[in-house]
C-alpha positions as MATLAB code, in Angstrom:
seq = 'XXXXXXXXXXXXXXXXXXXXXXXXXXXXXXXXXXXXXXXXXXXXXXXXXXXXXXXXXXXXXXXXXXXXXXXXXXXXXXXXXXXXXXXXXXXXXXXXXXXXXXXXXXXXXXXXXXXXXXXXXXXXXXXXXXXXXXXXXXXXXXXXXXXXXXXXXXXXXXXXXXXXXXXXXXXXXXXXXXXXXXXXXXXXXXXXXXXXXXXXXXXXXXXXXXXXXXXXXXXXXXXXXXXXXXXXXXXXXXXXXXXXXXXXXXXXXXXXXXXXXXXXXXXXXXXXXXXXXXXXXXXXXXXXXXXXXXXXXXXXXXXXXXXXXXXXXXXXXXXXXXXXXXXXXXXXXXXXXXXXXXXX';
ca = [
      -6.706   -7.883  -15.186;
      -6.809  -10.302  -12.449;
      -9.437   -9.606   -9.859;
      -9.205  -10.678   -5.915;
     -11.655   -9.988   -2.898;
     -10.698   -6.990   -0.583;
      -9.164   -8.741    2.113;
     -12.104  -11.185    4.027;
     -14.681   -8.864    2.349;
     -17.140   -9.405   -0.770;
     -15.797   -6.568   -2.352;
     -13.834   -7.460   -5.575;
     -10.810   -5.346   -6.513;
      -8.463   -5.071   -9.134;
      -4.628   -6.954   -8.308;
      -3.402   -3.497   -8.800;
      -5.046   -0.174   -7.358;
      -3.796    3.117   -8.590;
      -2.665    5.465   -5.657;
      -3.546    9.292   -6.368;
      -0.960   10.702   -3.677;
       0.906   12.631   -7.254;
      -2.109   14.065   -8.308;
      -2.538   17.923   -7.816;
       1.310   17.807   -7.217;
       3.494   15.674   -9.566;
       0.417   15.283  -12.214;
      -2.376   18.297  -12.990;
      -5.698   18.141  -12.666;
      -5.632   17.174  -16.915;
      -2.951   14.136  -16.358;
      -4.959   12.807  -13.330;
      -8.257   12.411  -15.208;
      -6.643   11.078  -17.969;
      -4.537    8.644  -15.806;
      -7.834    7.531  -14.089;
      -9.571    6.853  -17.344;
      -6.581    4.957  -18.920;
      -6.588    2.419  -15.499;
     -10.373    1.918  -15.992;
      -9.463    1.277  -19.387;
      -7.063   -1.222  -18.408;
      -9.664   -3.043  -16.201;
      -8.199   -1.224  -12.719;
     -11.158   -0.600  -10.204;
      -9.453    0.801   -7.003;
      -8.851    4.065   -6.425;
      -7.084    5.132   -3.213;
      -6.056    7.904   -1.985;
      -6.276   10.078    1.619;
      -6.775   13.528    2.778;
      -3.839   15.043    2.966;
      -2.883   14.458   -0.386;
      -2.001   17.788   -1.542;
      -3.795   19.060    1.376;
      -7.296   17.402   -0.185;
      -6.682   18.271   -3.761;
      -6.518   14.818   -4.625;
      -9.579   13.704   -3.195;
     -11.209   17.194   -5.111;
     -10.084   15.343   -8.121;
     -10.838   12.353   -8.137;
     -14.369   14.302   -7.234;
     -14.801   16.162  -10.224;
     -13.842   13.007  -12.023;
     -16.573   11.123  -10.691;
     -19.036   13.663  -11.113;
     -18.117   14.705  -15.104;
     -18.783   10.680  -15.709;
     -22.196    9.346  -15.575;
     -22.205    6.137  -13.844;
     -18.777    5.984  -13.274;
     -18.719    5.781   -9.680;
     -20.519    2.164   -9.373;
     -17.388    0.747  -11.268;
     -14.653    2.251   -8.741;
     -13.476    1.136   -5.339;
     -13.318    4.152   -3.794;
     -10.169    3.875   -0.655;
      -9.545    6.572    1.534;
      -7.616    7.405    4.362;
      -7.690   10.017    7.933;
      -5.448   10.292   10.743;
      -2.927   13.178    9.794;
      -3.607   16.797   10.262;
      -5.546   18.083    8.226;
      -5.401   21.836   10.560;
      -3.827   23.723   13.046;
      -6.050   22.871   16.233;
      -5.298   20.089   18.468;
      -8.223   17.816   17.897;
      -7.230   18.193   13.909;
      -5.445   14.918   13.926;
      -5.283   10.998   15.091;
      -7.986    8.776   15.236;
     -10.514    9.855   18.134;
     -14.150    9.701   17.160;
     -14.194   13.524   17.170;
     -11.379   14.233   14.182;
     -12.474   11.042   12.527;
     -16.262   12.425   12.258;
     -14.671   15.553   10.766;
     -12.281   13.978    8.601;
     -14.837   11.354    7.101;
     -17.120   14.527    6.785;
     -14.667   16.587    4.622;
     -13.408   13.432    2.440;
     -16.715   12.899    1.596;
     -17.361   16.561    0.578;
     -14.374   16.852   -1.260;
     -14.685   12.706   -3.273;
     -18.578   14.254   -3.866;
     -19.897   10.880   -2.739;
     -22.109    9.729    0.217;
     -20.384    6.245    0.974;
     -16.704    5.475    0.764;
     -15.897    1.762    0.401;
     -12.571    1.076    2.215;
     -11.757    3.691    5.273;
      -8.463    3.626    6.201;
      -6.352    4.856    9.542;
      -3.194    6.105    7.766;
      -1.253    5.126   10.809;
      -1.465    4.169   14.743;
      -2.560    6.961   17.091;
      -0.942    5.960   20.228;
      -3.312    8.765   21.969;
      -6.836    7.705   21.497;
      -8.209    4.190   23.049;
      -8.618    1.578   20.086;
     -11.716    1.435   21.548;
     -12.945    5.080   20.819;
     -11.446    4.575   17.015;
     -13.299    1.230   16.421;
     -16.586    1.784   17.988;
     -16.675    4.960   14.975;
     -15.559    3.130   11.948;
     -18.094    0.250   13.270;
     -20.881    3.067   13.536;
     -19.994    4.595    9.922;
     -20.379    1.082    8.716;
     -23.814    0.648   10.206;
     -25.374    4.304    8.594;
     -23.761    3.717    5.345;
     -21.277    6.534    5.104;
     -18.404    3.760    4.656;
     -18.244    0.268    3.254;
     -15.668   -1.676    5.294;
     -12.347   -0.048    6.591;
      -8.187   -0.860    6.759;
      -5.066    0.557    8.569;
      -2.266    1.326    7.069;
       1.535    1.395    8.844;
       0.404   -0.647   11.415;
       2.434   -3.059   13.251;
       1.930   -6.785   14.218;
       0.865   -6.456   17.937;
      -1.345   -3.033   16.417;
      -3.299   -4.750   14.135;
      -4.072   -8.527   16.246;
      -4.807   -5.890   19.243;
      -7.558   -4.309   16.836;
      -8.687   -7.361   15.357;
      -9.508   -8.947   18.775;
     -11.305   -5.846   20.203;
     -13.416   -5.919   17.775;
     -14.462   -9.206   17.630;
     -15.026   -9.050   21.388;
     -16.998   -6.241   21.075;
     -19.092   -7.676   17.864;
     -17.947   -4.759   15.868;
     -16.579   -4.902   12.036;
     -13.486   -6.540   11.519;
     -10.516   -4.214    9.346;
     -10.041   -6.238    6.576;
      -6.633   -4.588    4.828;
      -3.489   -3.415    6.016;
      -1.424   -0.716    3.710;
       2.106   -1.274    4.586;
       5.152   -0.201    2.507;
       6.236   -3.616    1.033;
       8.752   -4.645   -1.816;
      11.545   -6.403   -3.031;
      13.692   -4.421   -1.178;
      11.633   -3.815    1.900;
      10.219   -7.418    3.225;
      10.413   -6.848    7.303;
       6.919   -7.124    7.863;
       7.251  -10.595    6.887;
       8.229  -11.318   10.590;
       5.451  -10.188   11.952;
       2.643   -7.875   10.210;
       2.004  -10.407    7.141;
       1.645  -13.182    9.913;
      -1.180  -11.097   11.826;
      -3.015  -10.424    8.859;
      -3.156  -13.963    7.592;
      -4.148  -15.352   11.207;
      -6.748  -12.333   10.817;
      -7.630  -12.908    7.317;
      -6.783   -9.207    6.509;
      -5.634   -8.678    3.088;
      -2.794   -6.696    1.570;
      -2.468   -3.486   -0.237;
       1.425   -3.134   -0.683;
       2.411    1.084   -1.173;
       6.139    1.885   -2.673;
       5.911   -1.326   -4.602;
       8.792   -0.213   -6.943;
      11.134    0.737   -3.621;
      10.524    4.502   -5.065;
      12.090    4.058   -8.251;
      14.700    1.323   -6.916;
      13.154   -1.564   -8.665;
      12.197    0.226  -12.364;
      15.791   -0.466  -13.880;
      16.659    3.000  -14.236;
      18.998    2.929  -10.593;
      22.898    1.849  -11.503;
      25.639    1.429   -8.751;
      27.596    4.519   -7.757;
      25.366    6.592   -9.631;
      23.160    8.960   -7.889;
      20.404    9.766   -9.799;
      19.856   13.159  -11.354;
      17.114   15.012  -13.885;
      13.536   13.462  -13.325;
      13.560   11.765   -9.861;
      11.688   11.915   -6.750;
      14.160   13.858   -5.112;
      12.508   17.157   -5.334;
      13.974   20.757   -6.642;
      17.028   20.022   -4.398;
      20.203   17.674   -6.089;
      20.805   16.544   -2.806;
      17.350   15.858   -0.884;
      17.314   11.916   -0.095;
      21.083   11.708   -1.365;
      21.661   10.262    2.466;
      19.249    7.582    2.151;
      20.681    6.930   -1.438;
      24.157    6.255   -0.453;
      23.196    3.694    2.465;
      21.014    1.687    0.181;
      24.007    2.324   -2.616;
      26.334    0.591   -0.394;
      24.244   -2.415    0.555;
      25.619   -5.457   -1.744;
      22.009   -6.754   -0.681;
      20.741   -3.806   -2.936;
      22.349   -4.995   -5.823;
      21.870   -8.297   -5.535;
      18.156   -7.909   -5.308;
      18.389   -5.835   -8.625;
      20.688   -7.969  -10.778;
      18.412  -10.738  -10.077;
      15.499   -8.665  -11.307;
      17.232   -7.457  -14.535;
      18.324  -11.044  -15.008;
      14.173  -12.227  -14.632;
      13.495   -9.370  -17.179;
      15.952   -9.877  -19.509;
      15.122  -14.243  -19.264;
      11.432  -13.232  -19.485;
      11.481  -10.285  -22.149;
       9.853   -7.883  -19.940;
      11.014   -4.884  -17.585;
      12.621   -4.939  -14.002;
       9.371   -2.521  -13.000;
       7.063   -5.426  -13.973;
       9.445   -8.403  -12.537;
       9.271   -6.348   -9.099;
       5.145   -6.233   -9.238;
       4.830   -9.736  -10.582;
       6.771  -11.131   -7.293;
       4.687   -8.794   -5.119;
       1.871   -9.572   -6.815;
       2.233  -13.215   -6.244;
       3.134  -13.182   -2.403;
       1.040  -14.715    0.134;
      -1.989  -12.188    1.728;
      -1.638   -9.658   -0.869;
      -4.430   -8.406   -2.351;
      -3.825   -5.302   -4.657;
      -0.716   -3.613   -5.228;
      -0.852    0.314   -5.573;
       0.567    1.871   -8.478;
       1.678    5.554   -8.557;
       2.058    7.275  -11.474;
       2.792   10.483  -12.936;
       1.946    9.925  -16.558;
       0.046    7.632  -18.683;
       3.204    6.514  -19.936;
       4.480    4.827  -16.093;
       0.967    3.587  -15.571;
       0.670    1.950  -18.704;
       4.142    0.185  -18.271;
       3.106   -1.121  -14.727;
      -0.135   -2.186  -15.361;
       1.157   -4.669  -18.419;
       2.853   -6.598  -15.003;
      -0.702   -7.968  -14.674;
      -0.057   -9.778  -17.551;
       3.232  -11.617  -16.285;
       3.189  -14.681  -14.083;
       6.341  -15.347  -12.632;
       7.156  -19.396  -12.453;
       8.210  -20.918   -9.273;
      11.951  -20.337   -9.827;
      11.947  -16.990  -10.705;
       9.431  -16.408   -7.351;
      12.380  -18.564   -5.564;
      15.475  -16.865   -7.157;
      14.049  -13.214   -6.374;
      12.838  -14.382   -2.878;
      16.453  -16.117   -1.998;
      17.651  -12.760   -3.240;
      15.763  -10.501   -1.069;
      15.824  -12.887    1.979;
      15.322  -10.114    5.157;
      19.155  -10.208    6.690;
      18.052  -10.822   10.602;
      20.215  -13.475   12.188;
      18.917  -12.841   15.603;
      16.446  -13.774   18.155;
      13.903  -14.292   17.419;
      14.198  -13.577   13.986;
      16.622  -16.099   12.817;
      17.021  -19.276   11.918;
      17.125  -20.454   15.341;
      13.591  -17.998   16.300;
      12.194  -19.458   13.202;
      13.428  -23.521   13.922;
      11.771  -22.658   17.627;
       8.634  -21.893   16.112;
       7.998  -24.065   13.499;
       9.586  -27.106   16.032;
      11.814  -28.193   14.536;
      14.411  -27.857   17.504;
      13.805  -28.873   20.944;
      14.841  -27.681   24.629;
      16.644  -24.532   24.997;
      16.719  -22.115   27.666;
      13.630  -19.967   28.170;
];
């Protein structure tokens, strides 16, 4: 297992976390502890999950985990997140001081620790001054209840805004971002991954696998049935399945990964981690998995390096398809100089 500081932080984590967001739904309370024992195994050390994971069952988990385990807990990264509601009343949600204090509180309670490592905002409250959100996490820091903290969905402008309040302010810096990233999803590119290297903020890629997209199990024209992530109904997510169906883009992405596999000897699931894996800012990738039998597969991507023409022929592959300003070629040539004049 390869092992990379948490964004500009001294904490060391594991290139791929393990995301808890199927336990107490998708995997018991049995398959979860044995799924967390297998990644330690296997040399993982982050754990992340949030609080409304199952409505805190996850977190209770991973709790009882911890605590049947002697000295278990000073080997894991323990990543968390708050923002969502976790109640009915109106100060139940977002990111002012007031829910956070709660929230923080009750993941606590629930993980049965009294410091959480990485404290993430599971998304942007557009409600609550930056301010008011950053001058808590920087307090939580400073008494020990948290180690360093993250966002996660976060846009470009959200996170430099963030970054440069707090530095103004002499507060903590964030130093992740959790954004959904893959093969098949690379728009950040244009401007999230360029805030967080300017910041120094590292990445912690969720839906790394395109939910399912990227494993080799997906064929054209044929909507999957029997053990997906559709749910109980056939035809839940069968809209979003038929748009990405009928994107040539789709396929070409995955042909090229079954091609790397098949060259390689390995699987398309561990072709599509290796490339995330090895792009710029990221930090960990987060695995989710149902049974020992999923995490085992992904993890044995750690053991794959991808050469430089497999990294180009999947990147060429999965190029974002944005022609216009300032996206494009000619946004791009304008900021990298390499064209001159112009209106504007």
């Amino acid at each position: 297992m390869e092992y990379r500081n948490l964004g500009a932080s001294g904490t060391v984590v594991s290139v791929h976390a393990l995301g808890t967001m199927t336990f107490g739904a998708e995997a018991d309370e049995k398959t979860s502890h044995a799924i967390l024992d297998r990644y330690l195994e296997r040399g993982g050390n982050l754990v992340d999950t949030a609080d409304v994971y199952s409505a805190g069952v996850s977190e209770e988990i991973i709790g009882r985990w911890l605590s049947a385990r002697s000295g278990i807990r000073d080997q894991v990264v323990i990543a968390t997140k708050g923002r969502f509601p976790m109640g009915e009343g109106p100060n139940d949600h977002g990111t002012s001081a007031r829910h956070l204090r709660v929230a923080l509180d009750a993941s606590l309670r629930r993980l049965g620790v009294e410091h959480i490592d990485l404290y993430q905002m599971h998304a942007w409250d557009a409600l609550t001054p930056i301010e008011e959100t950053l001058r808590f996490l920087d307090d939580a820091i400073s008494s020990g209840r948290i180690g360093a903290y993250g966002f996660s969905n976060y846009l470009g402008w959200q996170i430099t805004k963030a970054v440069h309040r707090a530095d103004a302010r002499g507060w903590a810096p964030p130093v992740t971002l959790q954004p959904q990233y893959n093969l098949l999803v690379r728009d950040i590119e244009h401007e999230v991954v360029p805030a967080c290297l300017d910041a120094g903020i590292g990445l912690l890629p969720w839906s790394p696998l395109a939910g399912g997209w990227l494993s080799g199990k997906y064929r054209r024209d044929e909507p999957p049935r029997g053990a997906t992530r559709l749910g109980e109904n056939p035809e839940r997510g069968m809209e979003a399945w038929a748009a990405r169906n009928a994107d040539e883009r789709t396929w070409r992405v995955i042909d090229t990964v079954d091609a790397i596999a098949s060259e390689t000897g390995s699987t398309a699931a561990r072709v599509a981690l290796a490339w995330l894996a090895q792009r710029p800012v990221v930090t960990s990738v987060i695995l989710g998995a149902r049974t020992i039998e999923q995490l085992d597969d992904n993890l044995a991507a750690a053991e794959l390096h991808l050469d430089d023409e497999a990294m180009t022929r999947l990147t060429e592959a999965s190029a974002p398809r944005i022609d216009d300003y300032p996206y494009g070629t000619a946004g791009v040539a304008q900021r990298e100089r390499r064209i001159g004049g112009g209106r504007g």
